[in-house]
C-alpha positions as CSV (number, residue, x, y, z in Angstrom):
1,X,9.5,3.8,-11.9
2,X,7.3,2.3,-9.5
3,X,4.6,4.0,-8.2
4,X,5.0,4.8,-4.1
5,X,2.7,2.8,-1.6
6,X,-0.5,4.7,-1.3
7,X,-0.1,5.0,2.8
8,X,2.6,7.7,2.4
9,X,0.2,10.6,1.9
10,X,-0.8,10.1,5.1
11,X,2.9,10.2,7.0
12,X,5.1,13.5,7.5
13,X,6.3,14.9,4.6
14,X,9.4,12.9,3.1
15,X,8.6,9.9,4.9
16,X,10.1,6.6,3.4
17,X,7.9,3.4,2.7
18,X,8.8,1.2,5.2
19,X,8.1,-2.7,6.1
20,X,8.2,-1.7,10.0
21,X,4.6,-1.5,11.4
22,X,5.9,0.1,15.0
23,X,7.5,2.7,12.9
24,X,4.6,3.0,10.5
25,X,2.3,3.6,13.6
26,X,4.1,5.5,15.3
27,X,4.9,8.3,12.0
28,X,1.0,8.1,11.6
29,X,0.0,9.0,15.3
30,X,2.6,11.2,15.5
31,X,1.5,13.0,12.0
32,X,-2.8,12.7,13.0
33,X,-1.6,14.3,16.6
34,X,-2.7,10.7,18.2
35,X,-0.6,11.6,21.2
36,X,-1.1,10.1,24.5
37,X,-0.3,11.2,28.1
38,X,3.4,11.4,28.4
39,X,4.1,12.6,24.8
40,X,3.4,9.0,23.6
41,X,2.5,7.9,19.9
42,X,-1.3,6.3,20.0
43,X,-0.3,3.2,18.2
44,X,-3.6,1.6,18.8
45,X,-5.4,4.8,17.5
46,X,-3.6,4.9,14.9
47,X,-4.3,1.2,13.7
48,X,-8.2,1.5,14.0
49,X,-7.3,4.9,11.7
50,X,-5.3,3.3,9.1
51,X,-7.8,0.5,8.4
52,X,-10.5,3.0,8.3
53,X,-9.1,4.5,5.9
54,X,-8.1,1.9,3.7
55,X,-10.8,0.3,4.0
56,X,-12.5,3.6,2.5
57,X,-10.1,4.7,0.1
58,X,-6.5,3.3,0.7
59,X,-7.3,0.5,-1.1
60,X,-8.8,1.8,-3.9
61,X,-6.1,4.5,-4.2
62,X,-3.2,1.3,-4.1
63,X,-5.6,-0.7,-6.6
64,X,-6.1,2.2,-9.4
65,X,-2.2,3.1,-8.8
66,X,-0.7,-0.1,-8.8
67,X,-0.7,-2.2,-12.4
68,X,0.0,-5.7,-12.5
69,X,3.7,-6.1,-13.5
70,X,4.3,-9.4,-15.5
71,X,7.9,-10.1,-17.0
72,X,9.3,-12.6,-19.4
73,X,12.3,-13.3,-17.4
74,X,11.7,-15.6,-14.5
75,X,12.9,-15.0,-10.8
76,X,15.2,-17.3,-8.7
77,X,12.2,-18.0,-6.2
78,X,10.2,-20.4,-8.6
79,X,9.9,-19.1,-11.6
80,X,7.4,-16.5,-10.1
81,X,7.6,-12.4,-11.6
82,X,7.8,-9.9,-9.4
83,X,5.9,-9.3,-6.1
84,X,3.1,-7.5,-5.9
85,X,0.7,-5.8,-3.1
86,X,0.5,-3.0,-1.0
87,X,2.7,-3.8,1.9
88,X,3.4,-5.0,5.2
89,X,2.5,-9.2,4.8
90,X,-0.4,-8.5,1.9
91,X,1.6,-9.5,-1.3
92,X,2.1,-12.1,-3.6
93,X,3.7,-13.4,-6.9
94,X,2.4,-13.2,-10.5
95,X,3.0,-15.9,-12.7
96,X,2.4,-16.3,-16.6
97,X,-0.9,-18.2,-15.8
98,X,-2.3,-14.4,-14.2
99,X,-2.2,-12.1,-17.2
100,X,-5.3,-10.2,-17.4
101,X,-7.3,-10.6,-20.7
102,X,-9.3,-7.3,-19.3
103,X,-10.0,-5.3,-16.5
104,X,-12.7,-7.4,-14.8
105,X,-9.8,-10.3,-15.3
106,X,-7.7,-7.9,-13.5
107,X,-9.9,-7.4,-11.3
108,X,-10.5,-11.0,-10.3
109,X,-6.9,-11.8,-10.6
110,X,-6.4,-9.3,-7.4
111,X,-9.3,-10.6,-5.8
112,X,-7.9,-14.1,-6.0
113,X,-4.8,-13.3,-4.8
114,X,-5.9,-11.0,-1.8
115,X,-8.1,-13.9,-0.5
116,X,-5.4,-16.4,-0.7
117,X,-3.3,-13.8,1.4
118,X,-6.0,-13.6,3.6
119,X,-6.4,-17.7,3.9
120,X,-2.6,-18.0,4.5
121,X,-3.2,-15.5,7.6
122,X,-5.6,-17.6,9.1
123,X,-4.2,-20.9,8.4
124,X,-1.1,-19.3,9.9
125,X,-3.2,-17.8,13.3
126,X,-4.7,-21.2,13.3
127,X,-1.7,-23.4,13.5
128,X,-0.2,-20.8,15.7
129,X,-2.7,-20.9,18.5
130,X,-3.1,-24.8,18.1
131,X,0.6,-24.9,18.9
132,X,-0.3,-22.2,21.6
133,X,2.6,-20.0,20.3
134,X,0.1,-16.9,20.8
135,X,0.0,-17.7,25.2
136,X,1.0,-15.0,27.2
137,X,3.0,-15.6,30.0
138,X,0.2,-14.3,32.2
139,X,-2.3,-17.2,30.5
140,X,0.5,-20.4,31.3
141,X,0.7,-19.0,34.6
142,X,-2.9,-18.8,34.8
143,X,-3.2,-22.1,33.9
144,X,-0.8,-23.5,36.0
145,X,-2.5,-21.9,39.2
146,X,-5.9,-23.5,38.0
147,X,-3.9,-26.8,37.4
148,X,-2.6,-26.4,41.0
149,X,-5.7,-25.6,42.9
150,X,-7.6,-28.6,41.0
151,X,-5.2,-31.3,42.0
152,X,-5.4,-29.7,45.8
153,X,-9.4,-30.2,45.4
154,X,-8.5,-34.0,44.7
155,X,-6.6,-34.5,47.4
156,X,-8.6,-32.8,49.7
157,X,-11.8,-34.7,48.5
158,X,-9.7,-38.3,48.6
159,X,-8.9,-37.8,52.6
């Protein structure tokens, strides 16, 4: 049996994991009393809490809890064993090449595999604002209005 993500000591009792970070934030503002006017969960709060905290000892708790599962069998998506992390978008696969010879191979092994998580999130941010998928509404039409008042400057100066 697997071991349960270290984040659920800090939701309400018999809280399930979950993959939903709305619902995560929410549980966790609601459970620290990060309540805002109106009887609304502190969402933001509770972010700047969580990775406080596993920055401090979330991560270590998930690290020492959490042994690296390697299988003979492969899996349908490549050949790769079973996923491994602690949630949310920070996982990845094991293959044969990872088996730890000891624990500082362990060690690096997780370390490799975090940064390439982390590289993969900022390639991904990266092509994503390049593409300008990340433009609110508010900065196109910001644009636009900036756009407008230059060409009206052209024509103005060209009279």
């Amino acid at each position: 049996m697997a071991a349960a993500p270290a984040y659920l000591k800090l939701l309400p009792e018999g809280a399930a994991p979950t993959i939903d970070l709305h619902d995560f934030l929410e549980q966790l503002a609601r459970r620290m009393g990060m309540i805002k006017r109106g009887a609304e969960p502190d969402t933001a709060r509770a972010a700047v809490y969580f990775v406080r905290w596993w920055r401090e000892e979330g991560g270590l708790i998930a690290a020492a809890s959490s042994p690296l599962q390697f299988t003979g069998a492969t899996t349908p998506d490549h050949g790769l064993g079973p996923t491994q992390g602690w949630g949310f978008d920070f996982q990845w696969q094991l293959g044969p090449e990872d088996r730890p010879t000891s624990k500082e191979d362990k060690a690096r092994i997780v370390q490799a595999k975090m940064e390439a998580c982390i590289d993969q999130h900022l390639a991904t941010v990266e092509r994503e604002e390049s593409e300008e998928l990340n433009v609110s509404p508010t900065q196109i039409k910001k644009q636009q209005v900036l756009e407008e008042e230059k060409r009206r400057k052209e024509r103005y100066l060209k009279r």
